[in-house]
C-alpha positions in Angstrom: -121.9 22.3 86.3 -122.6 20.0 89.2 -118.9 20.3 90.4 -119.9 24.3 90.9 -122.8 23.7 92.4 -121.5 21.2 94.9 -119.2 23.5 96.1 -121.5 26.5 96.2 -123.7 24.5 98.1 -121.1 23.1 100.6 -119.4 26.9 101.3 -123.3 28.4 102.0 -123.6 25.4 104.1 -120.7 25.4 105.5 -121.0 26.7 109.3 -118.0 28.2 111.3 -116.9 26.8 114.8 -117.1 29.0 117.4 -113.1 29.3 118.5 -111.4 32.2 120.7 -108.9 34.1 118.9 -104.9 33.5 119.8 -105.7 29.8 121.5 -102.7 28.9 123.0 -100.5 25.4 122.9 -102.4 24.5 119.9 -100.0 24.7 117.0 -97.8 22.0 118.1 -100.9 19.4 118.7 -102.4 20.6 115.2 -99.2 20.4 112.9 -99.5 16.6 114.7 -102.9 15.9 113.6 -102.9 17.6 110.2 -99.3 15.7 109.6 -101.2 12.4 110.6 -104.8 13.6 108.2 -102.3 14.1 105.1 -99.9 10.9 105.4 -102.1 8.3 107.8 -103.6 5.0 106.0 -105.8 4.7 109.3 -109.5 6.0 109.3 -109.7 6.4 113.4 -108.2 9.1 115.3 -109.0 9.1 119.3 -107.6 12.7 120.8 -107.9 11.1 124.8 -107.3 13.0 128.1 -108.8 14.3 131.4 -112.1 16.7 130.6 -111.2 19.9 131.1 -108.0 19.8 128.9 -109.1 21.2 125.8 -109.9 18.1 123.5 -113.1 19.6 122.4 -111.3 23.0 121.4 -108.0 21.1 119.7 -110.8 19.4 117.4 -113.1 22.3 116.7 -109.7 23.7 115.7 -108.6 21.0 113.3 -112.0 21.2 111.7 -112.1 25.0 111.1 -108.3 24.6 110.1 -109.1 21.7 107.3 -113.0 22.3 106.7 -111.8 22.5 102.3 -110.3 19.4 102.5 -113.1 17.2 103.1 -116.8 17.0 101.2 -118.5 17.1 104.6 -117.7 17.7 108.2 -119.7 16.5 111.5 -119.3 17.6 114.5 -121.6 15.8 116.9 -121.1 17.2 120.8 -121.6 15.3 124.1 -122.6 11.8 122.7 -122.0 10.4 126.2 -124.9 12.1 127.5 -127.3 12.1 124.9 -127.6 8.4 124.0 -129.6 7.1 126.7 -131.3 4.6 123.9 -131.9 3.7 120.9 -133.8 6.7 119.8 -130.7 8.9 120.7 -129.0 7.0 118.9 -131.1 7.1 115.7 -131.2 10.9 116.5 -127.6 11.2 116.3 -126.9 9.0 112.8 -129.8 10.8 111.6 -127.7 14.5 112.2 -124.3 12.1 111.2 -126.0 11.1 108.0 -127.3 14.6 106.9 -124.3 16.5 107.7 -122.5 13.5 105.4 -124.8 13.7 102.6 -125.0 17.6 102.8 -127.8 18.3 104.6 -130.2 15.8 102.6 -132.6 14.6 106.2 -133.3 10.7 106.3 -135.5 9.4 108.6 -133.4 6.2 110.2 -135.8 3.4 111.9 -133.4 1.4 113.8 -129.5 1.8 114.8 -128.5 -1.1 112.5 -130.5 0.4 109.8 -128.7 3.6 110.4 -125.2 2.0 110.5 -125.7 0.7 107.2 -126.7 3.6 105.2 -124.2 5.7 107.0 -121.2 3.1 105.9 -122.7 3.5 102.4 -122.6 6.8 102.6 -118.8 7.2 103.5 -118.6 4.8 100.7 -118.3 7.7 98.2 -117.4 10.5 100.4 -114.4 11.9 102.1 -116.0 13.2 105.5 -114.2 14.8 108.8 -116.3 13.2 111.8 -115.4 14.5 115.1 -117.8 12.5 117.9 -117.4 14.6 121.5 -117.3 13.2 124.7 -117.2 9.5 123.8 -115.3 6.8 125.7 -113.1 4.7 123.5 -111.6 1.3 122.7 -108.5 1.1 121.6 -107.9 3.1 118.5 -105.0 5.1 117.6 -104.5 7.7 119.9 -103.0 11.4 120.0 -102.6 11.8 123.5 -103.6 15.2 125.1 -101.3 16.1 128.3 
């Protein structure tokens, strides 16, 4: 019974991304990335390249391509401008962690605090996290040209 509700509950929560129909250039760049989400052992994927290029739209496609095969998907948008300081910050793991744990809100008091319950939290789920407009370390990389 709790299997049917989790998934009612996860397809009424579910919540479409925005997308125009017939994008072009992306089949090739998505049969990449779904080929690496099915057979990868790594947990990072960086999509990098000059703004304008279409990172955002490759991974708002990926996520409304594969949105059944994980528990929980997050998309958090234009993290470079909105963590000014630590309350951003807590803002943003506070959206992370609900979208994670399904919508469940928790209040998080401190960016360490909120790094720890949302590693517990991934602990147990199998979550698509796409953070937007970040600048990276090293990580592997699916270069966009």
């Amino acid at each position: 019974m709790a299997d049917i509700v989790h998934t009612i509950h996860n397809k009424l929560d579910f919540k479409l991304v925005s997308l125009p129909q017939n994008l072009t250039g992306m089949d090739t760049r998505h049969k990449d990335i779904n080929s690496w989400l099915k057979q990868s052992e790594e947990e990072f994927l960086a999509i990098c390249g000059m703004g304008g290029s279409g990172k955002t739209t490759l991974a708002k496609y990926i996520i409304d391509s594969n949105w059944r095969t994980f528990e929980n998907i997050s998309f958090l948008e234009d993290i470079g401008s909105r963590c000014k300081d630590s309350r951003d910050l807590c803002e943003l793991q506070e959206k992370l962690l609900g979208d994670i744990l399904g919508g469940k809100n928790r209040k998080i008091p401190s960016v360490s605090h909120g790094m720890c319950k949302i590693e517990e939290a991934l602990q147990t789920k199998k979550a698509l996290i796409v953070l937007d407009d970040i600048v990276t370390g090293p990580v592997n990389s699916f270069t966009w040209e």
